[in-house]
C-alpha positions in Angstrom: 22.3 -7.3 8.8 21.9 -10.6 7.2 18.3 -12.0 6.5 18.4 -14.7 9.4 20.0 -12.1 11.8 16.9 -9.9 12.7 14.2 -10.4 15.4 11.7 -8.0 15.2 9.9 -8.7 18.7 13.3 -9.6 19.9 15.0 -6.4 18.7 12.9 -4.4 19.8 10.8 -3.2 16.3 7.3 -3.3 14.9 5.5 -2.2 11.8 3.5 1.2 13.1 -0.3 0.8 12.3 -1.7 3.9 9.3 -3.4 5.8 11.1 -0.1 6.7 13.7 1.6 9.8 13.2 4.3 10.0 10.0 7.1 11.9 9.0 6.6 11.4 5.1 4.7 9.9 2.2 6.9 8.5 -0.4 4.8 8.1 -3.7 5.9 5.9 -7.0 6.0 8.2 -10.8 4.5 6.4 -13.2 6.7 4.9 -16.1 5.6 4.8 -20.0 8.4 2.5 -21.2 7.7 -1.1 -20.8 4.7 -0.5 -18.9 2.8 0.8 -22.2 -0.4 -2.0 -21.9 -0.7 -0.3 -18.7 -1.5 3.5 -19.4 -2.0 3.2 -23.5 -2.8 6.6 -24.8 -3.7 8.3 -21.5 -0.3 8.4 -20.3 -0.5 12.3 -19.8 -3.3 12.1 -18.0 -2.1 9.4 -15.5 1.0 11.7 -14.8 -1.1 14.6 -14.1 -3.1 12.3 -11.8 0.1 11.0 -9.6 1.0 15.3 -9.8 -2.4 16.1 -7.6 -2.1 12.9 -5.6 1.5 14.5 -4.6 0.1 18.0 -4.1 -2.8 17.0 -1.9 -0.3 14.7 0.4 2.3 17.8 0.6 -1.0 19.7 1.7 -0.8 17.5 4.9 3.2 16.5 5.4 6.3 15.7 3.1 5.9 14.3 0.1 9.0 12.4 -1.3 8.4 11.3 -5.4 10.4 8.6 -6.9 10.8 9.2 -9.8 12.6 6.6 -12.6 16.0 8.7 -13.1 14.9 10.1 -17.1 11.4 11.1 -15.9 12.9 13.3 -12.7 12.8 16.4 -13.7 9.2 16.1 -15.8 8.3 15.0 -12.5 9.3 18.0 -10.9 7.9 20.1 -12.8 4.7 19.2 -13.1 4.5 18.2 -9.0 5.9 21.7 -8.1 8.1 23.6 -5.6 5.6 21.7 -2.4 6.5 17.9 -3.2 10.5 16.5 -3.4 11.4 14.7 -6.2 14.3 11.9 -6.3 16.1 10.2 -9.4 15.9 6.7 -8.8 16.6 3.5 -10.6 12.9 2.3 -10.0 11.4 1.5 -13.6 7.7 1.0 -11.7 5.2 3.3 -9.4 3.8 0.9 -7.4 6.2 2.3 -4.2 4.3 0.3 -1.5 5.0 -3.2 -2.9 8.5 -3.3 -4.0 9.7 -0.4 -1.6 10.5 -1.1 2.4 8.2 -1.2 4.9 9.9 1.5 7.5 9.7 -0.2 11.5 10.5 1.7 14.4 11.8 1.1 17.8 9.6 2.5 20.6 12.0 2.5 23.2 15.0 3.3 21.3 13.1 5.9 19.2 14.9 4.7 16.2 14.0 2.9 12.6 15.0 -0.2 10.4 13.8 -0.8 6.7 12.3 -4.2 6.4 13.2 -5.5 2.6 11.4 -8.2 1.2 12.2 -9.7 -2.3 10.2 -9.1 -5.5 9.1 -10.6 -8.5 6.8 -8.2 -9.9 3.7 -10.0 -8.9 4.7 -13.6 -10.1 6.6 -12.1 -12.9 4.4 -10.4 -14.7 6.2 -7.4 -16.1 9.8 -6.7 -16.9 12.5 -5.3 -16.3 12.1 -4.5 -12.8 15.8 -4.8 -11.5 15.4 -0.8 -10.0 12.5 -2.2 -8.0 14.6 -4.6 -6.2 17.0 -1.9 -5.2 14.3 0.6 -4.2 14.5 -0.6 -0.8 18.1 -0.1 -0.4 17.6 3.5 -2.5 15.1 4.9 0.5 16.9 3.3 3.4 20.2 5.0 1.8 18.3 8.2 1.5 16.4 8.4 4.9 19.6 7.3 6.8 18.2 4.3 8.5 19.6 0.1 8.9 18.7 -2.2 6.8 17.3 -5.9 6.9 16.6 -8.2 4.6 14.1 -11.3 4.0 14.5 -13.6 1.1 10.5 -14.3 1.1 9.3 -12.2 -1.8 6.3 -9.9 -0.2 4.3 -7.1 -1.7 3.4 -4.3 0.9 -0.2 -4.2 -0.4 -0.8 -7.9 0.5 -1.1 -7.1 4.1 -2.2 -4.6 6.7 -1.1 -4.3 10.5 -3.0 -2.6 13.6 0.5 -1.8 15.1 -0.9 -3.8 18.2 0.3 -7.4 16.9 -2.2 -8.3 14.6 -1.6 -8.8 10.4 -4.4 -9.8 8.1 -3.4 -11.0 4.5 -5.0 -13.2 2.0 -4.3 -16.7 0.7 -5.5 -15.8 -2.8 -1.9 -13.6 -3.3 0.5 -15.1 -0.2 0.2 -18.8 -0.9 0.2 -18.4 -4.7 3.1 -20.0 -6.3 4.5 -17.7 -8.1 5.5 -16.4 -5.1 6.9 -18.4 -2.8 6.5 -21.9 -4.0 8.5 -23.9 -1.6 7.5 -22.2 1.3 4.0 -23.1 3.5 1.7 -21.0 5.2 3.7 -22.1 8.9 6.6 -20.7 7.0 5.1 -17.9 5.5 3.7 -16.7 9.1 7.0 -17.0 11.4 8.4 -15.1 8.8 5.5 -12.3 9.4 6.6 -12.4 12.2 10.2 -12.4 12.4 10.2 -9.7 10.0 7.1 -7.9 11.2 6.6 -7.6 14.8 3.4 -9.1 15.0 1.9 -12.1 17.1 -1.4 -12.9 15.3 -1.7 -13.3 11.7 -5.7 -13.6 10.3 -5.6 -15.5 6.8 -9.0 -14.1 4.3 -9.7 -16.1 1.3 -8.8 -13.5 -0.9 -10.0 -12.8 -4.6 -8.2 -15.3 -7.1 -10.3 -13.5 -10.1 -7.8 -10.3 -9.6 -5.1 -10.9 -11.6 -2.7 -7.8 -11.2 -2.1 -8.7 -7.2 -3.4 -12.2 -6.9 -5.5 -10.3 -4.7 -3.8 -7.9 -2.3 -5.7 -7.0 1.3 -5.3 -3.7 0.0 -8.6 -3.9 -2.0 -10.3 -5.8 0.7 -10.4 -4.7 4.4 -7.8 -2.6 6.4 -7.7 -1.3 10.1 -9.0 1.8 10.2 -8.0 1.7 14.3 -7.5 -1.0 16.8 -10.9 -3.7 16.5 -11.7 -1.8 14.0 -12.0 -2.7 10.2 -12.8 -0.8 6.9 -14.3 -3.2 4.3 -15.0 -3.0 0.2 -18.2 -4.9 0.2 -20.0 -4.8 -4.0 -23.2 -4.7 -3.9 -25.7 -7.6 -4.0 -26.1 -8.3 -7.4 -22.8 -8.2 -8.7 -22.5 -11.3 -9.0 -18.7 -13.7 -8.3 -17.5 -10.6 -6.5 -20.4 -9.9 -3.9 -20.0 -13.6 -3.0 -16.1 -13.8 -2.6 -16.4 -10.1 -1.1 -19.1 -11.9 1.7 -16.3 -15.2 2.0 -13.2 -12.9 2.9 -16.3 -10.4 4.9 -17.4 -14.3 7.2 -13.9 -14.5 8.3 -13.5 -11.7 9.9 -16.4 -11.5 11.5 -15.6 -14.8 13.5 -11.7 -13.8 13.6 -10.3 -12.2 17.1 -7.1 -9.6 16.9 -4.0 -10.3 18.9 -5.7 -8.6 21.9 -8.9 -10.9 21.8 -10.9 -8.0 20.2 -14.1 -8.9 17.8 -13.5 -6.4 15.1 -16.4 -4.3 14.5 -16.8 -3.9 10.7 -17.7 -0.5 8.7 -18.6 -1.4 5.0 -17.2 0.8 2.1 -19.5 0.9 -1.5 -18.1 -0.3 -4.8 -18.4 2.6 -7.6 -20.6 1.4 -10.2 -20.3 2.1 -13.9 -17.0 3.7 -13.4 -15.0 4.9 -16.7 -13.0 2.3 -17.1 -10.8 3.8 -20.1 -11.3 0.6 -21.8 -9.1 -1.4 -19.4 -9.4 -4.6 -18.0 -7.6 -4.3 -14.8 -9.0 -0.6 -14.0 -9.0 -0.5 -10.1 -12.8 0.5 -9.3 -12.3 0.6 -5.7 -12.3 3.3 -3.1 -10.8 0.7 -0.1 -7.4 1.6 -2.2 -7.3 4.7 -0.3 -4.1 6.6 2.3 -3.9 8.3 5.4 -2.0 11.2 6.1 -1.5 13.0 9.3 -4.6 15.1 9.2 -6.9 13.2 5.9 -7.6 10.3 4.4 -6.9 10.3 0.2 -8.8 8.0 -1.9 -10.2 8.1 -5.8 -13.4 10.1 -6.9 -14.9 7.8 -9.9 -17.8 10.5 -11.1 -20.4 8.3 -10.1 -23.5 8.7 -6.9 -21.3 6.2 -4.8 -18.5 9.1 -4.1 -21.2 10.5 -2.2 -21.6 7.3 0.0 -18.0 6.9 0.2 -17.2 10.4 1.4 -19.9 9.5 4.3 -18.1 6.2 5.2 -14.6 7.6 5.7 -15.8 10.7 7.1 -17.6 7.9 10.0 -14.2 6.1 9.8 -12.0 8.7 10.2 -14.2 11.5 11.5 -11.0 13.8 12.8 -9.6 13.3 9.6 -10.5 15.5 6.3 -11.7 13.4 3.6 -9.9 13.7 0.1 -11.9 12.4 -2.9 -9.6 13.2 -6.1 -10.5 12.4 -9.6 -7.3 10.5 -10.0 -9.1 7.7 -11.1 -6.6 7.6 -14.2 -4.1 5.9 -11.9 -6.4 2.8 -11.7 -5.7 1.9 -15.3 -2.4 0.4 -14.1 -4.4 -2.1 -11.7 -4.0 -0.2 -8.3 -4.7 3.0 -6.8 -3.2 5.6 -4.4 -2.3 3.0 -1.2 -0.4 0.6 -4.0 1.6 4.2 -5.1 2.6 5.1 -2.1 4.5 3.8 1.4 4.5 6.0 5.1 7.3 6.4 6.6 6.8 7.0 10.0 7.0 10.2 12.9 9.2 8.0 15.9 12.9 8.1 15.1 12.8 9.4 11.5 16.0 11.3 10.6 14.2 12.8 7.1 13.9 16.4 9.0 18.3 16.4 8.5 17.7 15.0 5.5 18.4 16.7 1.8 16.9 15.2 -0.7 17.2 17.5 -3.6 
């Protein structure tokens, strides 16, 4: 299906919120080569991290691995016989921003792979030509269509309620090293064309993050409909509490595309985390998945896990919450919702599916 040849509220699709049933987690494999300012020295350590972020998903439903082709069977090995591991081409681990976001058809009961270009955040690491074909690589491997958009889009730079509503940020969408000739009109019909939603909510963002331009992911997500899960810092920290409060003003006056007021729950910032002497460590538990019976996010060793466990348990409270010490994955600049895409429950054909 060509680019311009897809509706998604036309045909039929939309982008399933979280929190709805899924079939599947697929989860990047971290990659030494090329990507060594990334993990320095604790390379070992960040792979054992991704091999308990797989276990703990396969605890709760399939986990698929990609794994860059030479690092497969290392991958397999140290995930175990519980998680599915697949050679790709992929030289990144960062699944959810260069892999496809999976729609599905309600009244069909069917599924299309949305694929969005990418540049590797504004070009900042090379080579990344397995990335661009990652989306083709899953589609071809969960036997679903394909179609295409020739905006370059991260999946970490936006959420969806599954009800019609997006939020985003300006700090990472209308950066130009993105999409320089394109403007926020065209930015948003392509949202929606692509998407399937009907109301798009624009927060300021965080310029100051450098890895994303600063992806929603680290900011606020839906936690259910009207509903909203948000990183707030703490008072005296400074640039970050005050940008934090900006994006936090918006949506406090915003509506969703049902008219809702969202009512906010505020997630702590760790504090004094060990930041392995990196300066794009991801200290932030708002990085965090859901899987069809928990919610997975990073332990940091410090009293705010506590506080954290409290606020998903109030966000999620049918859900088990998951604190890991996996906080060796943040050295790369993200965390476990960056590593990882759903793939959703309606219409997936991954049960006939041999991935081995």
């Amino acid at each position: 299906m060509k680019h311009n040849d897809f509706d998604c509220r036309r045909d039929g699709f939309r982008m399933p919120a979280e929190w709805e049933p899924m079939a599947a987690t697929w989860l990047g494999w971290p990659v030494y080569e090329n990507r060594e300012e990334l993990w320095g020295d604790h390379y070992q350590a960040v792979c054992q991290a991704f091999s308990l972020l797989a276990q703990t998903i396969a605890k709760y439903q399939r986990c698929i691995v990609t794994a860059y082709a030479p690092l497969a069977e290392e991958a397999r090995r140290m995930c175990g016989p519980t998680v599915t591991v697949v050679a790709l081409a992929v030289e990144d681990n960062w699944l959810r921003d260069c892999g496809p976001i999976i729609l599905v058809n309600d009244d069909h009961v069917c599924q299309m792979a949305a694929a969005f270009e990418f540049n590797a955040w504004g070009e900042k690491y090379t080579p990344y030509d397995g990335c661009t074909k990652l989306a083709d690589d899953i589609a071809g491997l969960a036997h679903i269509p394909i179609t295409r958009s020739a905006m370059i889009l991260e999946g970490g730079s936006f959420y969806v309620d599954g009800q019609g509503t997006l939020i985003t940020t300006e700090s990472c969408l209308l950066h130009p090293n993105r999409n320089p000739t394109m403007n926020r009109k065209e930015i948003e019909a392509e949202l929606i064309r692509m998407l399937g939603v009907q109301k798009i909510i624009w927060l300021p963002g965080y310029p100051p993050e450098v890895e994303t331009n600063g992806h929603i992911d680290g900011i606020a997500s839906f936690i259910a409909p009207g509903k909203i899960l948000f990183n707030l810092p703490d008072a005296d920290m400074g640039e970050y509490y005050q940008l934090m409060l900006d994006n936090r003003r918006v949506l406090e006056q915003a509506t969703d595309a049902r008219g809702r007021r969202f009512e906010i729950l505020d997630l702590p910032v760790p504090r004094n985390a060990n930041n392995y002497g990196s300066s794009r460590f991801c200290d932030s538990y708002a990085n965090y998945i859901l899987v069809n019976g928990a919610v997975i996010s990073t332990a940091f060793n410090v009293p705010q896990d506590e506080l954290a466990k409290q606020v998903f348990a109030k966000a999620f409270p049918d859900r088990v919450v998951e604190l890991l010490p996996v906080d060796a994955i943040s050295l790369g600049g993200g965390a476990t919702h960056c590593s990882t895409q759903q793939h959703p429950m309606l219409g997936n054909l991954l049960q006939n599916c041999n991935l081995s």
